[in-house]
C-alpha positions in Angstrom: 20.5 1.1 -5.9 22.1 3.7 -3.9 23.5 3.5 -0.5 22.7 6.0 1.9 25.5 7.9 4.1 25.3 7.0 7.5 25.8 10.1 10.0 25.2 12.6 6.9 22.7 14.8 9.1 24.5 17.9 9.4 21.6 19.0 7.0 18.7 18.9 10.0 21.1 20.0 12.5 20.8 23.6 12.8 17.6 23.6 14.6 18.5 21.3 17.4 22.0 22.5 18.4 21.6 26.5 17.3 18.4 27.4 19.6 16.9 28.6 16.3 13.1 28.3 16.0 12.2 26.6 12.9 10.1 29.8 11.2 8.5 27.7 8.7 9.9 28.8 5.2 9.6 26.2 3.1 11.1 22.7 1.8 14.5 23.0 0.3 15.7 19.3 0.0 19.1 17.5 1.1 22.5 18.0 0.1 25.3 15.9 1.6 29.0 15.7 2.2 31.7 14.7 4.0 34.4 12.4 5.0 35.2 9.5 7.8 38.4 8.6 9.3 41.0 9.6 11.8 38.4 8.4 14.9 35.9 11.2 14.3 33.6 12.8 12.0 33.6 15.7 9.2 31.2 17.0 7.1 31.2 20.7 4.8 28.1 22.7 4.9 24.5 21.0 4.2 21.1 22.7 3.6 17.6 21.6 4.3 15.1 24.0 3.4 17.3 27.1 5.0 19.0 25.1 7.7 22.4 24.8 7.9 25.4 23.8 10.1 29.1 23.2 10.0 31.2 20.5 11.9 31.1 17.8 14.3 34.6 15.8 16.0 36.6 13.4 16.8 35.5 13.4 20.6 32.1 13.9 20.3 30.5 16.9 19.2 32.2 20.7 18.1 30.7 23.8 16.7 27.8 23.1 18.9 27.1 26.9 20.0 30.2 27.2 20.4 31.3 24.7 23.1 33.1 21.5 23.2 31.6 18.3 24.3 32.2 14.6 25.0 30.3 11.3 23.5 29.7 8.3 22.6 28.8 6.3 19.3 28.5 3.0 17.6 27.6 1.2 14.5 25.9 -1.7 13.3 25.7 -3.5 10.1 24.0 -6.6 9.2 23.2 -8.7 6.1 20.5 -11.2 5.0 19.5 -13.9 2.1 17.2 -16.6 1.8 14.8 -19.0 -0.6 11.4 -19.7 -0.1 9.4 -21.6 -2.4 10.9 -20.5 -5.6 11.9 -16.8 -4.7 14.8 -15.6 -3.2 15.4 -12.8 -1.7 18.7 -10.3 0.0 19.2 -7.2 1.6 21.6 -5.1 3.7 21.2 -2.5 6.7 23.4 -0.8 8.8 23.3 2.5 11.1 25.0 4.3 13.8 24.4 6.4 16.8 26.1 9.2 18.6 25.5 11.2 21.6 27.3 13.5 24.4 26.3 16.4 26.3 22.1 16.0 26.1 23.1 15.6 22.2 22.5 13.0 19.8 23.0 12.1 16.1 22.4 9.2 14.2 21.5 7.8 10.9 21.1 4.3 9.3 20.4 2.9 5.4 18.9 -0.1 4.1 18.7 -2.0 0.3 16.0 -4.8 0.2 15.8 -6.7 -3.0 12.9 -9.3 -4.0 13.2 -12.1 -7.1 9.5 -14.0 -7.4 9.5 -17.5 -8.6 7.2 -16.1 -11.8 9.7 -13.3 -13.0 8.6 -10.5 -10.6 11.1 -8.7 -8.9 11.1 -5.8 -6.0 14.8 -3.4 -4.7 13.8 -0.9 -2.3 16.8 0.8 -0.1 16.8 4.4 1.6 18.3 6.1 4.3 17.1 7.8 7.8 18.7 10.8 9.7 18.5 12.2 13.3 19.6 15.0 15.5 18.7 16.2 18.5 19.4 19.1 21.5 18.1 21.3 23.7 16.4 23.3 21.3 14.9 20.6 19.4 14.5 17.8 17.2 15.1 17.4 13.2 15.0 14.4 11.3 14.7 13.0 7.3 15.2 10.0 4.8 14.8 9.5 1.3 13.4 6.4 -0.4 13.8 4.9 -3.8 11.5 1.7 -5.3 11.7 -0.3 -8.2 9.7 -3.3 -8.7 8.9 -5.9 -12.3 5.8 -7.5 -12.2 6.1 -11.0 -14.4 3.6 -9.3 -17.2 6.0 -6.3 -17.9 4.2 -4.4 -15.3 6.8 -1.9 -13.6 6.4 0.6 -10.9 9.2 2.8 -9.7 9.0 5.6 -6.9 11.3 8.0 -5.2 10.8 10.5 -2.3 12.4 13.0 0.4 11.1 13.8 3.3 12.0 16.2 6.8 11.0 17.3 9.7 12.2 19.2 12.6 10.0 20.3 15.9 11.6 23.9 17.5 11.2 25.2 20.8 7.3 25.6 22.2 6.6 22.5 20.0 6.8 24.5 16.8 6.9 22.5 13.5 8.0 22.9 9.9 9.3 19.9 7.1 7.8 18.6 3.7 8.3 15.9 1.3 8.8 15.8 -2.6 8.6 12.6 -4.5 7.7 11.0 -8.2 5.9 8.1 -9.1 5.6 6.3 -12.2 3.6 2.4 -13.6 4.2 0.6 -16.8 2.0 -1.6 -18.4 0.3 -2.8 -21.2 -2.4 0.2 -21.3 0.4 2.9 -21.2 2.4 4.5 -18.7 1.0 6.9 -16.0 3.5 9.0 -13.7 3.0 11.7 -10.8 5.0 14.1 -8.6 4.5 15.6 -5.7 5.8 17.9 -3.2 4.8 19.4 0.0 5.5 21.5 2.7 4.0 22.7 6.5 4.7 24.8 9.3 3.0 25.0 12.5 2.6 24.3 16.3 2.1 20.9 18.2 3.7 17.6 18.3 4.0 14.7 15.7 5.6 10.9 15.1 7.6 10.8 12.0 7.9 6.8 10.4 9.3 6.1 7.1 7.2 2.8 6.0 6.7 -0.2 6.6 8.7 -2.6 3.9 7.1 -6.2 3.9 8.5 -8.1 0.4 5.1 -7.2 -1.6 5.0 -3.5 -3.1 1.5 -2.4 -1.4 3.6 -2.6 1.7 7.4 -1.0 0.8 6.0 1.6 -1.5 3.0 3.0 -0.2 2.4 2.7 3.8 4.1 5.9 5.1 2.5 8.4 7.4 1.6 9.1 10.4 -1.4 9.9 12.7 -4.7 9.3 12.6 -7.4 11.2 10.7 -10.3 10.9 8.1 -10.8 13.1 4.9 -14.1 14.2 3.7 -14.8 12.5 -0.6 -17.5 14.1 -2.1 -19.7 11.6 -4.4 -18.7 13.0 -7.4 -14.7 12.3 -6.6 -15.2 9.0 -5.2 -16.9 7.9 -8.8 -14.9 9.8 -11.2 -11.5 8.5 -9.2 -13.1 4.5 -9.1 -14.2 5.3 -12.9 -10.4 5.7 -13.5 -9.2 2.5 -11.6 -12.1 0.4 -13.5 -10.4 1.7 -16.9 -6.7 0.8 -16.0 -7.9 -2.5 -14.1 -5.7 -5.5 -16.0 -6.4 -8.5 -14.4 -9.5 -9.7 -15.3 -7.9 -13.5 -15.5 -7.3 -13.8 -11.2 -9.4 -15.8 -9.1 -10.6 -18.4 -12.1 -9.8 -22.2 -12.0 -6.1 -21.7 -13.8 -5.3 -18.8 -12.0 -5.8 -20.4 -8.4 -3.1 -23.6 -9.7 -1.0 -21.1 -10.6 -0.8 -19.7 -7.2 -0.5 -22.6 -4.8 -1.5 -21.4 -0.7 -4.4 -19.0 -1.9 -7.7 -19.8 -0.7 -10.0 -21.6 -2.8 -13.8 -21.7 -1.8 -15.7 -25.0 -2.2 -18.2 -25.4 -4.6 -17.7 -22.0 -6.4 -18.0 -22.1 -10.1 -15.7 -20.6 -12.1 -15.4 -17.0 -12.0 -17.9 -16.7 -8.8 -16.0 -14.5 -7.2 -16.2 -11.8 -9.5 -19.9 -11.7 -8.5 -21.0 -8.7 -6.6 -23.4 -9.5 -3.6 -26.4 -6.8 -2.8 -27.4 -6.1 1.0 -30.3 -7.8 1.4 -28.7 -11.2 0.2 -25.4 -10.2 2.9 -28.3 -9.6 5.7 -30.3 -12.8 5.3 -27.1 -14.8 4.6 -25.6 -13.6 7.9 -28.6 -12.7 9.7 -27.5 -8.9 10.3 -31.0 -6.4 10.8 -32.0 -5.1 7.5 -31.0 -1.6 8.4 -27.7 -1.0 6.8 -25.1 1.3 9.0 -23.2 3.5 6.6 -19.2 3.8 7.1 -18.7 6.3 4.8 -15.1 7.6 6.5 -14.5 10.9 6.5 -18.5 11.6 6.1 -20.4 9.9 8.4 -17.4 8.0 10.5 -15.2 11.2 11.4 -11.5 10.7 13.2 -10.2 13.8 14.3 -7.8 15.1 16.9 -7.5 11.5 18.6 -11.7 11.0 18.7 -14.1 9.4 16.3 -17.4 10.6 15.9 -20.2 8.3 13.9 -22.9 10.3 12.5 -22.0 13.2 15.2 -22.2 11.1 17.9 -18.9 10.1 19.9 -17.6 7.3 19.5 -14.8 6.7 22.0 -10.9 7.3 20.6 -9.3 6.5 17.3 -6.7 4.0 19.4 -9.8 2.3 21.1 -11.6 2.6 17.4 -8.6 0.9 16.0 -8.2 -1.7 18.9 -11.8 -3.0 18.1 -11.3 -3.8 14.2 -8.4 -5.4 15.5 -10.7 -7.4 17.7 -12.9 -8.2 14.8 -10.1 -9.3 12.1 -8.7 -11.6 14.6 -12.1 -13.2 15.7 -11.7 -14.5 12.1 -8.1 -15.4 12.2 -9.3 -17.8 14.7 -11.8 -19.1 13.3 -11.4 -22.2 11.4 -14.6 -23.4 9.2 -14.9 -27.0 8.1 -14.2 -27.6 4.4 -17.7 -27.5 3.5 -18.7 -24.2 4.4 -20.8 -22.0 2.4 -19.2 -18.7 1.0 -21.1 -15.7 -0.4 -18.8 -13.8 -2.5 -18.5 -10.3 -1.8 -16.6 -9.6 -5.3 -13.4 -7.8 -6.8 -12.1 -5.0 -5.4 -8.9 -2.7 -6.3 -7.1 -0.8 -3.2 -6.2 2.5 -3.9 -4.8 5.6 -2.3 -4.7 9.5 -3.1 -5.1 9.9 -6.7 -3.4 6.9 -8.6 -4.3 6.1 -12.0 -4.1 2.4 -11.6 -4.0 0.1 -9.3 -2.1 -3.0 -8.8 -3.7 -4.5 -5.2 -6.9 -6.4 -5.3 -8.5 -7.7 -3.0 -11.3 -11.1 -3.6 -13.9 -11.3 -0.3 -16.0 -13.6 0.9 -18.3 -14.2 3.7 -19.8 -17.1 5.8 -23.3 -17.4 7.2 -21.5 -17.2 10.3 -19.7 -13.6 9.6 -16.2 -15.5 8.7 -14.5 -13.6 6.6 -11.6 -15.0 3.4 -10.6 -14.3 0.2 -6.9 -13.6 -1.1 -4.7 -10.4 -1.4 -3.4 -10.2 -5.1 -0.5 -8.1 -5.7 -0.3 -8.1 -9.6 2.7 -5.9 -9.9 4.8 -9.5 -8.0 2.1 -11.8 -9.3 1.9 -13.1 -5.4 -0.7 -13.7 -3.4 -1.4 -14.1 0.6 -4.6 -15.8 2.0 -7.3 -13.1 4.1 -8.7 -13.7 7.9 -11.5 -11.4 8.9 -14.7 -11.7 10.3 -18.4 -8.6 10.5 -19.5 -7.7 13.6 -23.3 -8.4 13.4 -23.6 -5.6 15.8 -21.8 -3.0 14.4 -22.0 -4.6 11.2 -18.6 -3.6 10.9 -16.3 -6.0 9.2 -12.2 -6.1 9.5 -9.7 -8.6 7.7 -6.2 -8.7 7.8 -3.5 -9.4 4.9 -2.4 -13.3 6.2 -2.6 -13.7 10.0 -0.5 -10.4 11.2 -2.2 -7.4 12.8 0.7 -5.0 11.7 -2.6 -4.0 8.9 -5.9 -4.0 9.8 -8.7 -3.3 7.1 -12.1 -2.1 7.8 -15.2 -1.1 6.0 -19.1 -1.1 6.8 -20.5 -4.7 5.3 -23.0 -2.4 3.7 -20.2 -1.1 2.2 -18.8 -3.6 0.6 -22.1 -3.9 -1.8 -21.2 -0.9 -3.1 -19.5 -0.2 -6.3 -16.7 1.7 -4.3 -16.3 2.5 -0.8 -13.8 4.0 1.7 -11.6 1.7 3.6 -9.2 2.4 6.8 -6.1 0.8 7.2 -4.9 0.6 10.7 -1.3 0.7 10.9 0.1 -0.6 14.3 -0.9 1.3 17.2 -0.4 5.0 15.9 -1.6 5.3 12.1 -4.8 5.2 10.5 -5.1 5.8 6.8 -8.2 6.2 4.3 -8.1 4.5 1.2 -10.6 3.4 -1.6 -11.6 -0.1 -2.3 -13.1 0.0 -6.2 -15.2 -3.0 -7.5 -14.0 -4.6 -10.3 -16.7 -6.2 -12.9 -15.6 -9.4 -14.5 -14.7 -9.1 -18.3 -17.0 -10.3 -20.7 -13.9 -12.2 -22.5 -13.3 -14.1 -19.0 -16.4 -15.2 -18.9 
């Protein structure tokens, strides 16, 4: 995998040292060069979508409108490796930071590689960029993912993005990126690219990059906000999922020895949790009122401009939204049923985002008569699997389960929901980002059973 060039921002420059208002003409992309030694920096001329600059030196910063200025820098690099029951996995990062006269400049990259005890593998690496003035702020980074899962599976992905804030808050960047999964049912690819202009603040984060592919390839964003799927969407997109869904053979009797740490529900016969559960069994198993509350995100639960409305009534802020399915997924981190508990299964369910052809995330649910939620996380691309903790608020009837016991993603659908043959779900993302994906039910194959 490639390396990124550390300090090679001299392509986003322009905006924050030039007192040039970014006018919003488009996405360009990156183009890089330069050299290192003698004590300072130099770099020819890079572009980004119109911006350009020249050079930077050895004692700080030059060409900086013209004046001279002192600084400061540094640079870090560090190295890791490990083993963990039968995987092993390495990776590299490194950065470095400069700043002088109300200026800064910095960059970083990082390669992350994955090998799965049953023949998966995962190599992510990138880079990020930074510069800042009086004038403004501008920053970017570019991402590349491959991943193997142990079936032949593959999924690759590659993407730029930048973004650079003006005086009076003005904004303008875009992204551009390609997609592609292998598999036994054919191959299915995508590309994208986009571009904005406009006025206000944003937080720019490249992704979270946890050693499963859900969470290197696809959490990016930023914000909070809910999009309005008509019916017709939501089950033409799910009918596309159910058609490229391959892995019928999960949560069965071999498939739970063959992943050792998943959670196994007493008493189940085989393939029970492929079995879809209706409302009124969920409400007289957990003793919720008959009258189902509809999240239906981006339709009757709105987030918009920092405030969520449900069914046009407010409904405090998205942080203070967020904060309470936090409060409900942990309630069922902490619980801790005896070994004999009862479990309803709530089925098979793909996660899906945007307008993928196929899905390799599924999740298996389950519920207790006393609103505990488990189940696993699959990710069939690595053939891995992590335990889930949740719990339903009987009140709300909102329920919330997190991916093993960490709070960095919080999922959240109505219980009603959930008896559905698909259904919007938020991920909560930390304390800033919310994001709207689609949780599709998956019907067990009549070979499987």
């Amino acid at each position: 995998m490639k390396r990124g060039l550390l300090f090679a921002i001299t392509g986003l420059i322009a905006l924050s040292v030039g007192g040039t208002e970014a006018a919003g003409r488009g996405f360009g992309g990156f183009r890089f060069g330069g050299s290192f030694g003698g004590g300072g920096w130099g770099s020819r001329e890079s572009s980004f979508g119109g911006f350009r600059s020249d050079s930077w030196g050895r004692g700080g910063f030059d060409s900086f409108g013209g004046s001279r200025e002192s600084g400061f820098g540094g640079f870090r690099s560090d190295s890791f490796g490990g083993w963990d029951r039968g995987s092993d996995f390495s990776g590299s990062r490194s950065g470095g930071f400069a700043a002088g006269g109300g200026r800064a400049v910095g960059g970083g990259s990082y390669d992350r590689s994955w090998t799965g005890s049953g023949g998966g593998s995962f190599n992510a690496s990138g880079e990020r960029r930074f510069a800042a003035g009086p004038n403004g702020v501008a920053a970017g980074g570019s991402r590349e993912v491959n991943a193997t899962g142990p079936g032949g599976r593959s999924y690759s992905s590659s993407s730029q993005r930048g973004y650079a804030v003006g005086p009076y808050g003005r904004t303008v960047g875009g992204s551009r990126g390609s997609a592609s999964v292998s598999g036994a049912r054919g191959t299915a690819s995508a590309g994208w690219q986009s571009a904005f202009a406009g006025s206000g603040h944003f937080s720019t984060d490249l992704g979270l990059s946890h050693y499963s592919s859900f969470g290197a390839a696809h959490v990016t964003g930023w914000g909070r906000s809910t999009a309005y799927w008509s019916h017709g969407y939501v089950t033409g997109h799910a009918a596309v999922i159910r058609g490229n869904f391959g892995y019928y053979g999960a949560f069965r009797p071999a498939w739970y020895t063959a992943h050792p740490g998943c959670w196994v529900a007493a008493g189940w016969a085989a393939g029970a949790a492929w079995t879809a559960a209706t409302w009124p069994a969920v409400t007289a198993w957990c003793s919720i009122p008959a009258a189902p509350i509809n999240y239906d995100f981006g339709n009757t639960v709105v987030i918009q401009d920092n405030s969520v409305t449900i069914n046009g009534t407010p409904a405090g802020t998205a942080q203070e939204f967020a904060a309470q399915a936090t409060t409900i997924a942990d309630k069922g981190q902490q619980a801790d049923p005896p070994p004999e508990t009862e479990w309803k299964p709530l089925g098979v369910f793909s996660l899906t985002q945007g307008d993928e052809q196929q899905s390799n995330y599924v999740f298996e649910l389950a519920v207790s008569k006393a609103g505990v939620i488990r189940g696993n996380y699959y990710d069939g691309l690595m053939d891995t699997t992590t335990p889930v903790y949740g719990s339903v608020d009987p009140k709300t009837q909102r329920a919330a389960w997190t991916i093993g016991k960490k709070n960095d993603r919080v999922f959240e659908a109505g219980i009603s929901n959930l008896t559905e043959d698909q259904c919007p779900v938020l991920i909560h993302l930390g304390k800033d980002r919310t994001q709207q994906w689609m949780l599709v039910r998956q019907e067990q194959s009549k070979d499987e059973k």
